[in-house]
C-alpha positions as CSV (number, residue, x, y, z in Angstrom):
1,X,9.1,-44.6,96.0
2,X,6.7,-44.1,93.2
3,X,5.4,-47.7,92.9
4,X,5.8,-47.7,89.1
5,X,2.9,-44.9,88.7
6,X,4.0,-42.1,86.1
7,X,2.9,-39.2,88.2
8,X,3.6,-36.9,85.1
9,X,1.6,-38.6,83.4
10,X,-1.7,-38.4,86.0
11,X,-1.1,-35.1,86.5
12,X,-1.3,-34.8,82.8
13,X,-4.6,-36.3,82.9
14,X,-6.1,-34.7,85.2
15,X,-5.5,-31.6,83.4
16,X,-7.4,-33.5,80.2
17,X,-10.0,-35.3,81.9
18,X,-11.1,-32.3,83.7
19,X,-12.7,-30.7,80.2
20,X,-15.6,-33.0,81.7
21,X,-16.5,-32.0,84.5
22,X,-18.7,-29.0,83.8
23,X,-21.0,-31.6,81.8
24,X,-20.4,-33.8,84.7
25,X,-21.5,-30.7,87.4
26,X,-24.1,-30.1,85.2
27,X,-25.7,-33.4,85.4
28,X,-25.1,-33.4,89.0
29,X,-27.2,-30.4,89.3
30,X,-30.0,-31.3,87.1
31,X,-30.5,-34.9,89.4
32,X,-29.8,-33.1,92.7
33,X,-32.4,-30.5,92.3
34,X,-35.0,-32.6,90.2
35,X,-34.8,-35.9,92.7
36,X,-35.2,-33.9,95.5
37,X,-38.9,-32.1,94.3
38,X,-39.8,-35.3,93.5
39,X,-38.4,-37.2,96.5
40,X,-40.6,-34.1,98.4
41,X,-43.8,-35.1,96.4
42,X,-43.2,-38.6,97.4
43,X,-42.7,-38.0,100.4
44,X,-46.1,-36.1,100.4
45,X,-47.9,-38.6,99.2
46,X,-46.7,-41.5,101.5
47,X,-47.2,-38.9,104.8
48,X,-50.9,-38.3,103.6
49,X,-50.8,-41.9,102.6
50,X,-53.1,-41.1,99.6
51,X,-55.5,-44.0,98.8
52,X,-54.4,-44.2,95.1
53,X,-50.8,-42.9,94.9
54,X,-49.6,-44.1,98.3
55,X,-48.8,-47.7,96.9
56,X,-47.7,-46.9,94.1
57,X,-45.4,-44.4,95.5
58,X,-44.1,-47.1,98.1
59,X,-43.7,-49.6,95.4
60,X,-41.3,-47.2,93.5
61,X,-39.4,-46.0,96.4
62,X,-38.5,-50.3,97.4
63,X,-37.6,-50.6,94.2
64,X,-35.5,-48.0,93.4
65,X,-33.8,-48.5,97.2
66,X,-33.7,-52.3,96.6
67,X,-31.5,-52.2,93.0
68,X,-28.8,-50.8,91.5
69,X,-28.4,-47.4,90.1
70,X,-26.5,-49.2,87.2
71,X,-29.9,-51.3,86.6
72,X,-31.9,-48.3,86.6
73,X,-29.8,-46.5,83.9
74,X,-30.1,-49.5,81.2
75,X,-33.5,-49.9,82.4
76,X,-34.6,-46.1,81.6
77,X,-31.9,-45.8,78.7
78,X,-33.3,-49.2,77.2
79,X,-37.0,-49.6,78.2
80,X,-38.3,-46.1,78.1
81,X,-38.2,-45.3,74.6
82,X,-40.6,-48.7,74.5
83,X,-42.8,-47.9,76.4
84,X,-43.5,-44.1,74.9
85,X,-43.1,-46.3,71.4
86,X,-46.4,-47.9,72.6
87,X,-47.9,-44.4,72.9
88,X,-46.6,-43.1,69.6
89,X,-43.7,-41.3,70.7
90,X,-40.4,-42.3,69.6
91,X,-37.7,-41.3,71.7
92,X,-35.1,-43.2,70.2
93,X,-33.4,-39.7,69.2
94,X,-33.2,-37.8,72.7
95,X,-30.4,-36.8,74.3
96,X,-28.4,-39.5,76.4
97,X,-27.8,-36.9,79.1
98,X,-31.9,-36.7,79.2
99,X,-32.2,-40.6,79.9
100,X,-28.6,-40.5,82.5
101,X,-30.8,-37.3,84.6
102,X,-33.7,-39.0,84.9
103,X,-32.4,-42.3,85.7
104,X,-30.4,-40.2,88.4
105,X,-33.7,-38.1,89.4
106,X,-35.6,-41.4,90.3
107,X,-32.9,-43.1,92.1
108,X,-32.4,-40.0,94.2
109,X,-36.1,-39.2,94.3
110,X,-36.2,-42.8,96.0
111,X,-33.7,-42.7,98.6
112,X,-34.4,-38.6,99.5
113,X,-37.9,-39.4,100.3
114,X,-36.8,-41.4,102.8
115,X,-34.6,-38.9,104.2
116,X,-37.5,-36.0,104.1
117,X,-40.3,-38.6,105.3
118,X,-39.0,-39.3,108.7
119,X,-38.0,-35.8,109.6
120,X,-41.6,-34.5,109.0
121,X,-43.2,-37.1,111.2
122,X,-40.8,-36.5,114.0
123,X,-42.6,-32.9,114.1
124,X,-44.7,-33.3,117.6
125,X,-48.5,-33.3,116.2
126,X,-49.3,-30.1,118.9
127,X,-46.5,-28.1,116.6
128,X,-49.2,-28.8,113.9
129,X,-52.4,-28.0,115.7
130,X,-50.6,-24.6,117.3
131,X,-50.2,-23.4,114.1
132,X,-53.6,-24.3,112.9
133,X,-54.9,-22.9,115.9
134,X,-53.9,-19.5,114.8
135,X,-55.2,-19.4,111.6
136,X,-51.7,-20.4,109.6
137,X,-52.2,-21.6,105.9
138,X,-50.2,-24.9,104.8
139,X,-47.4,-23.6,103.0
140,X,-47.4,-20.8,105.9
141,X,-47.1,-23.6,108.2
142,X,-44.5,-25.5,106.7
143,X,-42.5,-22.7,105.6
144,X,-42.1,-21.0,109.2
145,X,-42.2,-24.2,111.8
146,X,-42.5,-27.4,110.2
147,X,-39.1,-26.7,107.5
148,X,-37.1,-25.3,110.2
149,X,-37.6,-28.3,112.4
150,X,-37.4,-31.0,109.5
151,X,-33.6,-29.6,108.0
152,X,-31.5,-30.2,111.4
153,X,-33.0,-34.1,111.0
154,X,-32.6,-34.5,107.6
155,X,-29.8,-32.9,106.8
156,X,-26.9,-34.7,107.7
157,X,-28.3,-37.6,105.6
158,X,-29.2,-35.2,102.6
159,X,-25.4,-34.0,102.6
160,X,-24.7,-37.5,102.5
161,X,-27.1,-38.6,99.2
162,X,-25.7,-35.4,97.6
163,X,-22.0,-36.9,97.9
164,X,-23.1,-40.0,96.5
165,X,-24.7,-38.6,93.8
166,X,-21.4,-37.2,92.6
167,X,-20.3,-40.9,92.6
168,X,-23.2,-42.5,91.3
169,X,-22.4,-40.1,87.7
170,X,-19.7,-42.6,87.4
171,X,-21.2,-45.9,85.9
172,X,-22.7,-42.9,83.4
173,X,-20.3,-44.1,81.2
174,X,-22.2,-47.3,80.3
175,X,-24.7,-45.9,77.7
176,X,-21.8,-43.2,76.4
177,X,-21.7,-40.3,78.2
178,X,-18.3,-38.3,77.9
179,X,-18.5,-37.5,81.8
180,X,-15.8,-38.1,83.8
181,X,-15.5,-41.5,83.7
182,X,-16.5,-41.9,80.6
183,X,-13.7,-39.5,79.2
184,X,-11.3,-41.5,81.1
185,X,-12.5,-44.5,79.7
186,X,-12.2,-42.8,76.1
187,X,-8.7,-41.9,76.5
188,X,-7.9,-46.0,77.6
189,X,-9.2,-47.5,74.3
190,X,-7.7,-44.9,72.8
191,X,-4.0,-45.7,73.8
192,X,-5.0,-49.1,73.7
193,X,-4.4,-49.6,77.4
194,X,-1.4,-48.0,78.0
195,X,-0.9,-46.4,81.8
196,X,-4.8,-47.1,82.7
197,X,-3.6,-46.9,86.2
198,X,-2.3,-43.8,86.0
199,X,-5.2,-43.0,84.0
200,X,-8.1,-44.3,86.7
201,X,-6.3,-42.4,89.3
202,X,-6.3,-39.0,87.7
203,X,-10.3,-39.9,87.5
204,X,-10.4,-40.7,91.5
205,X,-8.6,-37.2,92.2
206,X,-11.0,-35.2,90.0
207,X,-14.1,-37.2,91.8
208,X,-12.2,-36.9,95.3
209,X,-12.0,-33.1,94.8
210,X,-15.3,-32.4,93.2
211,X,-16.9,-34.5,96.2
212,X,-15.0,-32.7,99.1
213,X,-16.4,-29.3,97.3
214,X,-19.8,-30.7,97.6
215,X,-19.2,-31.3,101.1
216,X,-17.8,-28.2,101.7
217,X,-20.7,-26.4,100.0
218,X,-23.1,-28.8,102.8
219,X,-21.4,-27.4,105.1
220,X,-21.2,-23.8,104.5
221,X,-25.3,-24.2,103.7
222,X,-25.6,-25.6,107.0
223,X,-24.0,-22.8,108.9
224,X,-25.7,-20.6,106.7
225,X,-29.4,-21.9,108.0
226,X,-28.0,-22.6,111.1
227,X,-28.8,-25.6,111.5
228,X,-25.5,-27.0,113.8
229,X,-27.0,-24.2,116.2
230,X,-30.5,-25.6,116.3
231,X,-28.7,-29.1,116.8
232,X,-26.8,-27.8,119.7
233,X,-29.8,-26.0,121.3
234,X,-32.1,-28.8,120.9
């Protein structure tokens, strides 16, 4: 039973479509590590609960939380070259992939905050004063009792925003990327609609495959910091 699906035909495209995904990996990448520094400033800034940043900081992060990723993307893609217009800079030339990352960076940065905010409060406050009783600077502090104690908290949800980063690269396509998606979307005009079935589900493979690698890589990190044994010991 084939259900009228050309499987020569997906397999075919999923040969062609996956010339994209190294530009799609490396967008990926570029939001992944980007939105989670800023999701840890954020989350810095709303644990010290700084008088100036601290609502600005929570007004982004229920925004970006509350919307769309699609809304952000037109929103960045659309009104940031405005707004540095009013400045005298005229972005209307940069790169699409620049406006796509940093769209990606602040919705992540949002929702990864989140993730790192909780899991540094649920530190007991005496783990804190032990190490500053002993003379431990900050980042000495951090590094060697508060980090190890954060990652087994945070981390199954970080695995998780990682994953649907990978999806959220797939409404890229709206301001013209040649991702993924947007290659597969390419290839539909192209043949005028012909076999766009067969078409979307060489996409969903490519995507199912690249996010079960991403998971895989979670998991192999996680055994690699052990944090499934600190879970388990805790």
């Amino acid at each position: 039973m084939d259900f009228g699906i050309d499987f020569s035909y997906v397999l075919k495209m999923i040969e062609r479509i996956s010339t994209a995904i190294p530009y799609t990996l490396l967008i990926i990448v570029i939001s992944g590590v980007m939105g989670l520094l800023l999701a840890s400033g954020v989350a810095a800034i709303r644990i010290k609960k700084w008088k100036v940043l601290y609502p600005i900081t929570s007004i982004y992060v229920s925004f970006f939380r509350s919307t769309p990723c699609l809304i952000h993307i037109f929103l960045v893609y659309y009104g940031l070259p405005l707004i540095l217009r009013e400045f005298g800079i005229f972005a209307d030339g940069w790169s699409k992939t620049l406006y796509a990352s940093l769209a990606l960076i602040l919705f992540n940065g949002a929702y990864l905050s989140e993730f790192l905010r909780p899991a540094y409060l649920a530190v007991e406050k005496g783990q804190h004063d032990a190490a500053d009783s002993v003379g431990m600077t900050g980042l000495s502090k951090f590094r060697r009792i508060i980090l190890p104690q954060m990652l087994p908290i945070a981390w199954p949800n970080l695995e998780n925003a990682f994953v649907e980063l990978v999806k959220d690269t797939s409404v890229l396509f709206v301001i013209g990327l040649t991702d993924i998606m947007g290659l597969a979307k390419k290839i539909i005009s192209n043949d005028f609609g012909v076999k766009k079935l067969e078409v979307y589900l060489a996409a969903a493979v490519i995507y199912w495959c690249i996010t079960f690698a991403v998971s895989k890589i979670c998991q192999l990190v996680e055994k690699q910091i052990g944090i499934g044994k600190q879970q388990r010991s805790g």
